[in-house]
N, C-alpha and C positions, 0 to 999 in steps of 0.2 A: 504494500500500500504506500509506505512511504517511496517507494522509488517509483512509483505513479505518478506520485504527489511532482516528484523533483522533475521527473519528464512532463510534466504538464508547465510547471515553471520554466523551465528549460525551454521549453518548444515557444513561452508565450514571448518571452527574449528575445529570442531569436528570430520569431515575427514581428517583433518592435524592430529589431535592428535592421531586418531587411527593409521593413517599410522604412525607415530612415535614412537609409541609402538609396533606396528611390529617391526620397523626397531632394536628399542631398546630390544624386546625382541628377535631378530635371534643376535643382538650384543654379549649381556649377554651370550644366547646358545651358542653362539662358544668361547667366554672368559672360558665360564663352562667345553669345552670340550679341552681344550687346556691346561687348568691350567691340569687338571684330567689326560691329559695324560701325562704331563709333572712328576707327581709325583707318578704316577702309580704304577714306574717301577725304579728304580734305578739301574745301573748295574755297578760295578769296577769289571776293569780287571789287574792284573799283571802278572810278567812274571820275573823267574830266574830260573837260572841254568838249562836251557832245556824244563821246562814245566812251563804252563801257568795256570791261576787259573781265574774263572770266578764266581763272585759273584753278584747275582743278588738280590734285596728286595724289595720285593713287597710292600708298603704303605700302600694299601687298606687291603688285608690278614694279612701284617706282615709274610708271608711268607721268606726262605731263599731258593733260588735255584742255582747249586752249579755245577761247571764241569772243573775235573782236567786234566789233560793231555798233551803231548810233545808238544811241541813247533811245531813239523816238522808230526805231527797227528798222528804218530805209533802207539802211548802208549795212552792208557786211564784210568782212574779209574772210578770203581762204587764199591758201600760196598759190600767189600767182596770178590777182585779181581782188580789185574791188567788186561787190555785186551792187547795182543801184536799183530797189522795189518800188516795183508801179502797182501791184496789188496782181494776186495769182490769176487773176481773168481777163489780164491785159495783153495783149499780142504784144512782143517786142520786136518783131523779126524783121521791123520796117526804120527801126530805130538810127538816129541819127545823135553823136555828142561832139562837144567842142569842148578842151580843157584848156579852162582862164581863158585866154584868146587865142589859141590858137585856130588851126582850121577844122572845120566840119569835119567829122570821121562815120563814116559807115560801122555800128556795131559788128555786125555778120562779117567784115572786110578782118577782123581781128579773132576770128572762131579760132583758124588755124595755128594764132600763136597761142590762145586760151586754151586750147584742144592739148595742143604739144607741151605745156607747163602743166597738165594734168588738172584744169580747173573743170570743175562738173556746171553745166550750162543746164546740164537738157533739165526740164519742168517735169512732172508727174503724169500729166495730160498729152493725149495725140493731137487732142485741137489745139493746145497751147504747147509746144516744143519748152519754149523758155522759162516756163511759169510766170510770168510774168516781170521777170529781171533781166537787167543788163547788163553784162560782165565786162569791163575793161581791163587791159593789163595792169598788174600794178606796176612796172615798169613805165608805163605812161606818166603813171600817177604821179611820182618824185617830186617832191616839192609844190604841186599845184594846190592851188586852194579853192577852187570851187568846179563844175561840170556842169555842163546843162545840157541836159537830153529831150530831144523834141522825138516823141512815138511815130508818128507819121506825118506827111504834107498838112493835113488841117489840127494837127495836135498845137496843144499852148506846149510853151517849152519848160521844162521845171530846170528850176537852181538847186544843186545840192550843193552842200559846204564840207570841205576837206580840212577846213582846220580842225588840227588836232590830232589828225591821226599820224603821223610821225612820232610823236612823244610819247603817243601812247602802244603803238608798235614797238619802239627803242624800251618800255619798260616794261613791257611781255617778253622781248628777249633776257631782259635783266633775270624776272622773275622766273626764269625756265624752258618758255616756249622757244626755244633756238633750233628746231629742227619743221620743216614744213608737215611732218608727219602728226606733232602738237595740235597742230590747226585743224587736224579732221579728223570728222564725225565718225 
């Protein structure tokens, strides 16, 4: 009887302890996954002169992921081109721009160099090829401070404004973006 007794104490122990190290090991698992995601990912954001810069560092890879562009969404960068947004249901393919003053330039007349610098052009849509943007080389771009893109013969022409993006290019390479690989998606 008495050794009944103690295996019944014994057994009821020993389902305390297991259920304890359940409880303890689903504790530990969400401690593991909370830390992990906590450091995963790191991401600073700043923001001057009209565009915003997004650095993100991945922990695990040592990864840098990287996304420049306007403050107000128009303007974006990826290696090898600014993009300028006319809104996704706008045809661009007729597109015409001039930088600061220089001459008119045919969008489409620049695919080829945009094509060969690995910039992604094409849109979502078969009726809209461009999604509604306009990609110039950033090679153009050096130093200019403004563009103005006129969509087609009866379109008004819009001003977009480039200040700023130089300083803020120069401090995403600071911060880590130094390879065009950073820059994309």
């Amino acid at each position: 009887m008495t050794e009944m007794l103690q295996d019944v104490s014994n057994h009821s122990r020993l389902s305390g302890l297991k259920s304890m190290g359940r409880i303890g090991i689903a504790v530990c698992a969400m401690l593991a996954y909370c830390c992990a995601s906590a450091v995963a990912a790191h991401e600073e954001r700043f923001q001057s002169a009209g565009w915003t810069l997004s650095v993100n560092r991945d922990a695990f890879t040592q990864e840098v992921r990287c996304a420049l562009g306007a403050v107000d969404h128009r303007l974006t960068f990826q290696p090898g081109a600014i993009g300028f947004r006319f809104g996704h249901r706008r045809d661009t393919l007729e597109a015409w721009y001039r930088i600061d003053d220089g001459q008119p330039v045919r969008w489409q007349d620049r695919i080829t160099v945009l094509t060969a610098a690995g910039v992604e052009i094409d849109g979502p849509a078969m009726n809209n090829p461009t999604g509604g943007w306009v990609w110039i080389p950033a090679g153009e771009l050096q130093h200019a401070d403004r563009v103005a893109i006129r969509l087609h013969d009866k379109a008004k022409v819009r001003l977009f404004r480039l200040r700023g993006f130089e300083a803020m290019f120069d401090a995403a390479r600071r911060l880590g973006c130094v390879s065009d690989a950073s820059f994309r998606s």
